[in-house]
C-alpha positions in Angstrom: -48.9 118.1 -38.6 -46.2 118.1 -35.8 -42.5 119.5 -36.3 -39.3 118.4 -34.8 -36.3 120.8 -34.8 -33.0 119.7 -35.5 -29.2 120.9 -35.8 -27.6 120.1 -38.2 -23.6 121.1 -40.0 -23.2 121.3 -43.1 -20.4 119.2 -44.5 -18.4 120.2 -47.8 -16.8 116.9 -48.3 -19.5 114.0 -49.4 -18.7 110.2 -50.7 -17.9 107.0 -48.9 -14.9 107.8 -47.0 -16.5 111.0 -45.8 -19.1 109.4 -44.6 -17.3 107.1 -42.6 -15.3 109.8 -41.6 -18.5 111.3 -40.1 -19.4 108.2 -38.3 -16.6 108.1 -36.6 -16.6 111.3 -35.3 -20.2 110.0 -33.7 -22.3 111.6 -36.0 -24.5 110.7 -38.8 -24.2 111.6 -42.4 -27.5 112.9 -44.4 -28.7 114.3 -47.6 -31.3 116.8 -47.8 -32.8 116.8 -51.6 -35.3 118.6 -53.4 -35.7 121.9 -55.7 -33.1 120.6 -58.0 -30.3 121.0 -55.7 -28.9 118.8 -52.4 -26.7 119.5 -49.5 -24.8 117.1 -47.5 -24.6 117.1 -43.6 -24.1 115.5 -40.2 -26.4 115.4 -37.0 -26.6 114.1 -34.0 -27.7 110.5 -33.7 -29.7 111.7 -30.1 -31.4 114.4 -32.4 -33.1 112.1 -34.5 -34.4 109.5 -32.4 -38.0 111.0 -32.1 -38.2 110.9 -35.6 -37.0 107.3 -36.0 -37.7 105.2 -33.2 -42.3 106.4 -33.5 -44.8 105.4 -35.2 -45.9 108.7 -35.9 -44.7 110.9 -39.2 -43.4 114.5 -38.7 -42.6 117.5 -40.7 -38.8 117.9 -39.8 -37.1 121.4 -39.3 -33.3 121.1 -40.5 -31.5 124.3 -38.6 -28.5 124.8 -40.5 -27.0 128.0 -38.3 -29.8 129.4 -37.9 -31.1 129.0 -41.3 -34.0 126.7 -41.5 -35.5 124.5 -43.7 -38.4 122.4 -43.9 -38.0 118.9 -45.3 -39.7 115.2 -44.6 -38.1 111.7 -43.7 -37.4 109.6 -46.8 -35.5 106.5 -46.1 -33.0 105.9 -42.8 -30.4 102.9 -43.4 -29.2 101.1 -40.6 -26.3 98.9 -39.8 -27.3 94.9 -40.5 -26.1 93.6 -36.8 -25.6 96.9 -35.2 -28.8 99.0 -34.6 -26.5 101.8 -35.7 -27.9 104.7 -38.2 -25.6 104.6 -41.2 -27.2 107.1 -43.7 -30.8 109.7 -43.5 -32.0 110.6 -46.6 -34.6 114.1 -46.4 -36.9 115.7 -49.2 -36.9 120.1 -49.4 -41.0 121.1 -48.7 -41.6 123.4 -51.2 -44.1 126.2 -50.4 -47.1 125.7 -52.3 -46.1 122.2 -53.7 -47.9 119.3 -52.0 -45.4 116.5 -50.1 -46.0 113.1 -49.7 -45.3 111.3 -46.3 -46.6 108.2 -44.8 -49.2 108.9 -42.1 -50.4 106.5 -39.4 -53.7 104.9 -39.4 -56.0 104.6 -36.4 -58.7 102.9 -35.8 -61.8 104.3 -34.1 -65.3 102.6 -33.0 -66.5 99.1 -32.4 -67.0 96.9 -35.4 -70.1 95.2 -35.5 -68.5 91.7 -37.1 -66.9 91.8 -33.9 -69.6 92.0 -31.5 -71.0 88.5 -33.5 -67.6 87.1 -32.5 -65.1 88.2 -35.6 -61.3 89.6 -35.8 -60.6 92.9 -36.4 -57.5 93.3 -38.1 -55.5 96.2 -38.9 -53.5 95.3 -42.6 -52.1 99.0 -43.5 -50.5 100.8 -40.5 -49.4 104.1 -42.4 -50.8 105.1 -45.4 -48.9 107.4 -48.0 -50.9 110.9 -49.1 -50.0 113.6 -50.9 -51.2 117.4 -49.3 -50.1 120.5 -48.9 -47.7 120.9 -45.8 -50.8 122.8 -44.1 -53.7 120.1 -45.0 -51.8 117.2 -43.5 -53.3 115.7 -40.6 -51.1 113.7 -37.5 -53.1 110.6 -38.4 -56.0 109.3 -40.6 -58.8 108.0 -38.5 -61.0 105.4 -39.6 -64.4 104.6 -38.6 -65.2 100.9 -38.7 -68.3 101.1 -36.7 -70.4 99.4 -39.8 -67.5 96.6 -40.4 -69.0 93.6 -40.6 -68.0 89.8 -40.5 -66.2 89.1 -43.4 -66.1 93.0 -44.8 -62.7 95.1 -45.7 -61.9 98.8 -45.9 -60.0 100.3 -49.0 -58.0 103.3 -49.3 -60.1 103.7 -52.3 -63.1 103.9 -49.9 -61.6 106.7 -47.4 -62.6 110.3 -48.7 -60.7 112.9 -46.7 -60.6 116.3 -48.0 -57.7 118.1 -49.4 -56.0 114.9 -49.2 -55.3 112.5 -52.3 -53.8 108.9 -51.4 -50.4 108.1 -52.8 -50.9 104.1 -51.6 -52.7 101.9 -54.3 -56.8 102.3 -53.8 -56.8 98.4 -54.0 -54.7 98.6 -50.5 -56.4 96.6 -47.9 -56.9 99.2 -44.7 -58.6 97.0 -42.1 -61.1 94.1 -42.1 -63.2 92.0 -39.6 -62.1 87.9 -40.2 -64.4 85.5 -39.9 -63.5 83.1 -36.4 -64.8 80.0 -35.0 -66.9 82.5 -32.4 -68.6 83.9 -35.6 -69.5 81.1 -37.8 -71.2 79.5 -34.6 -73.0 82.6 -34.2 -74.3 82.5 -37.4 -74.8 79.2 -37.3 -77.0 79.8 -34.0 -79.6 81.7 -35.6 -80.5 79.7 -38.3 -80.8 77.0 -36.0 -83.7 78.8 -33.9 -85.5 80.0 -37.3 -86.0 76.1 -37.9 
């Protein structure tokens, strides 16, 4: 899985009117959790915008003066009217403990409920799995070359190994809809069998 770097200062002071404090200084006020401990800090707003503003999920490195520390995205909050970042929450990566992050799902081959005339629609876009920080892929790829018209993929029927899905196995992944284009396909074969 990919990394971005990032500064960060640590901040002593923590609570609402520290925070604001923070903000106004241009910066944006974050907790980094885990291990049974948390630190408070400020960054850059610039700093994080490839981790925000992607679709993709990354393994963040939080420099603190040179000593670094390997943590995931949990939850960013943002102003209601102003697309301002009010607060970042981060999770500690343990060594040796498995982390769960929300990966994005691709897509890969040509349905065949879409070559009879069907919709292939994407319902999950990320998908949340548990792995070690080493076993975690950039995305999870998933073949729908045997979709058919009317057919659905589950996260309980992905197998990836080393990899155990966080997200409900009842969680619809993608499926091929049934169109006007397909029923009258359908429909067409029947008609020449008579």
């Amino acid at each position: 899985m990919k990394t971005v770097s990032v500064k960060a200062v640590k901040r002593e002071d923590f609570g609402k009117k520290a925070a604001k404090n923070v903000r106004r200084e241009g910066l944006v006020p974050c907790v980094l959790c885990g291990n049974g401990e948390s630190v408070n800090f400020s960054i850059d707003p610039r700093e994080v915008k490839p981790l925000i503003y992607t679709p993709n999920s990354y393994i963040v490195e939080i420099d603190f003066d040179g000593k670094k520390e390997l943590a995931v995205l949990r939850e960013v909050q943002f102003h209601p009217v102003r697309e301002q970042i009010l607060h970042i929450d981060f999770f500690r990566i343990a060594a040796g403990k498995p982390v769960a992050i929300a990966i994005p799902v691709r897509l890969s081959g040509n349905a065949e409920g879409v070559k009879v005339g069907g919709k292939l629609v994407l319902s999950a876009r990320k998908l949340i799995v548990s792995a070690l920080v080493e076993n975690l892929p950039d995305e999870i790829v998933v073949d729908v070359t045997s979709l058919g018209v009317g057919k659905t993929i589950f996260v309980g029927d992905l197998k990836f190994d080393n990899l155990k899905f966080v997200t409900p196995a009842t969680t619809a992944v993608c499926a091929v809809r049934v169109t006007r284009a397909s029923r009258g396909n359908d429909a067409a074969p029947a008609e020449a069998a008579k």
